[in-house]
C-alpha positions as CSV (number, residue, x, y, z in Angstrom):
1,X,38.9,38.7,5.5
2,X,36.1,40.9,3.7
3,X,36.5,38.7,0.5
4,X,36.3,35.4,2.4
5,X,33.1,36.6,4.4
6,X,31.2,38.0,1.6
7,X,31.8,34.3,-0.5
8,X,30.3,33.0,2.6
9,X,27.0,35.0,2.5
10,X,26.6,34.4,-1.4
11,X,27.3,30.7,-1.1
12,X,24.7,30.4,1.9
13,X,22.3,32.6,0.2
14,X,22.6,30.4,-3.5
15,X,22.4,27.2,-1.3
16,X,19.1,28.5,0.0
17,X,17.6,29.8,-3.6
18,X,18.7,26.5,-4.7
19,X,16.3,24.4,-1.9
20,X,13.5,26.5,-2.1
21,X,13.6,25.8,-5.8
22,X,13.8,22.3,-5.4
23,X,10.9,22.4,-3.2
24,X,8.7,24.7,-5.3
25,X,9.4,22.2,-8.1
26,X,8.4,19.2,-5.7
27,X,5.6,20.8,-4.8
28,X,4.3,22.1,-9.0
29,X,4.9,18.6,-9.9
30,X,3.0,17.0,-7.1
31,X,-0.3,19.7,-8.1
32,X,0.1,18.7,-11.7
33,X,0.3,15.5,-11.8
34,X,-2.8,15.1,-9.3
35,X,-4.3,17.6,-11.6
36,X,-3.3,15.4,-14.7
37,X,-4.8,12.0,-12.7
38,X,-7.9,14.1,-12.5
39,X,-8.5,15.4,-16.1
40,X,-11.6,14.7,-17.8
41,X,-9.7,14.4,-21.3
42,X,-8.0,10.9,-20.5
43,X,-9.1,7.3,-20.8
44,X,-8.8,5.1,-17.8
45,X,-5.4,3.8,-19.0
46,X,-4.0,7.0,-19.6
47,X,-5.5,7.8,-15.6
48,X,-4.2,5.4,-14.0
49,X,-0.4,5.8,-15.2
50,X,-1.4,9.7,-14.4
51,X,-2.7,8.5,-11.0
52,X,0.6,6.4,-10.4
53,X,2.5,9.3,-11.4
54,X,0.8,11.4,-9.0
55,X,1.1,8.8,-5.7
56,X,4.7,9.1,-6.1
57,X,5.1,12.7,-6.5
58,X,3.5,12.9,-3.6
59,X,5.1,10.4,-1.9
60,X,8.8,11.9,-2.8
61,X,7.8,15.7,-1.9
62,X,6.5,14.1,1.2
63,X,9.8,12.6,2.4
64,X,11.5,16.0,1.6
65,X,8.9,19.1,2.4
66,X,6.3,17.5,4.8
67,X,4.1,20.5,4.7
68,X,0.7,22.1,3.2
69,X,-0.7,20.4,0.2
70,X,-2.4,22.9,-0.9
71,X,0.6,24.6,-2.0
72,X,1.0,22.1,-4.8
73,X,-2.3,23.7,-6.6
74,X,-0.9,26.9,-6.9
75,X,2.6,26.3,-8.0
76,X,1.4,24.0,-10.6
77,X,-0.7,27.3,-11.5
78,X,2.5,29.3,-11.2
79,X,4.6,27.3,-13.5
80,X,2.9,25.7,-16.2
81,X,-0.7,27.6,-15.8
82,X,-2.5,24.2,-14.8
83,X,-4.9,24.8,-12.1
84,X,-7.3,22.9,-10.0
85,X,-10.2,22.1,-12.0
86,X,-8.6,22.4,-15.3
87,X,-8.6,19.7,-17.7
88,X,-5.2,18.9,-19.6
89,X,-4.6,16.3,-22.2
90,X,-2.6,12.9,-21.8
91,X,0.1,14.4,-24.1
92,X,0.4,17.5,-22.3
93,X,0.8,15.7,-19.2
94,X,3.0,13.0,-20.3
95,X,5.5,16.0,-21.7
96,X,5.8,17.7,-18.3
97,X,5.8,14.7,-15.9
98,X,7.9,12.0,-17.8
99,X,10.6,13.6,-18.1
């Protein structure tokens, strides 16, 4: 009985650190790849795949975690140390969000 209730609690509990991952992940790609779409360092080819990238990030994280943009900025920051305002190149970019 012990056994069986305590492989409940770490099942819940991995199931829940496995969906807030997800959603921190949804929400880093979204802040990069606007981030990316707004880089000085690219041409306007290379900005408006970035931009397309960045709509449907947005979109998809949307449809799963309607909540504070915002967010997106700092886990961006978080993750791959890409913040608002910076400027990273196409390759770096193209590495993280084409994958």
């Amino acid at each position: 009985m012990k056994k069986s209730v305590l492989l409940l609690i770490l099942l819940s509990s991995t199931s829940y650190a496995s969906s807030w991952k997800k959603e921190i992940t949804a929400y880093a790609f979204e802040g990069l790849s606007h981030i990316c779409s707004q880089s000085r360092e690219l041409n306007y080819n290379q900005r408006s795949e970035m931009r397309t990238i960045y709509i449907n990030k947005k979109l998809e994280r949307k449809r799963e975690y309607p909540a504070n943009k915002d967010y997106a900025y700092y886990a961006s920051k978080q993750i791959w140390d890409f913040g608002e305002g910076d400027s990273p190149s196409y390759s770096e970019c193209a590495a993280i969000l084409k994958k």
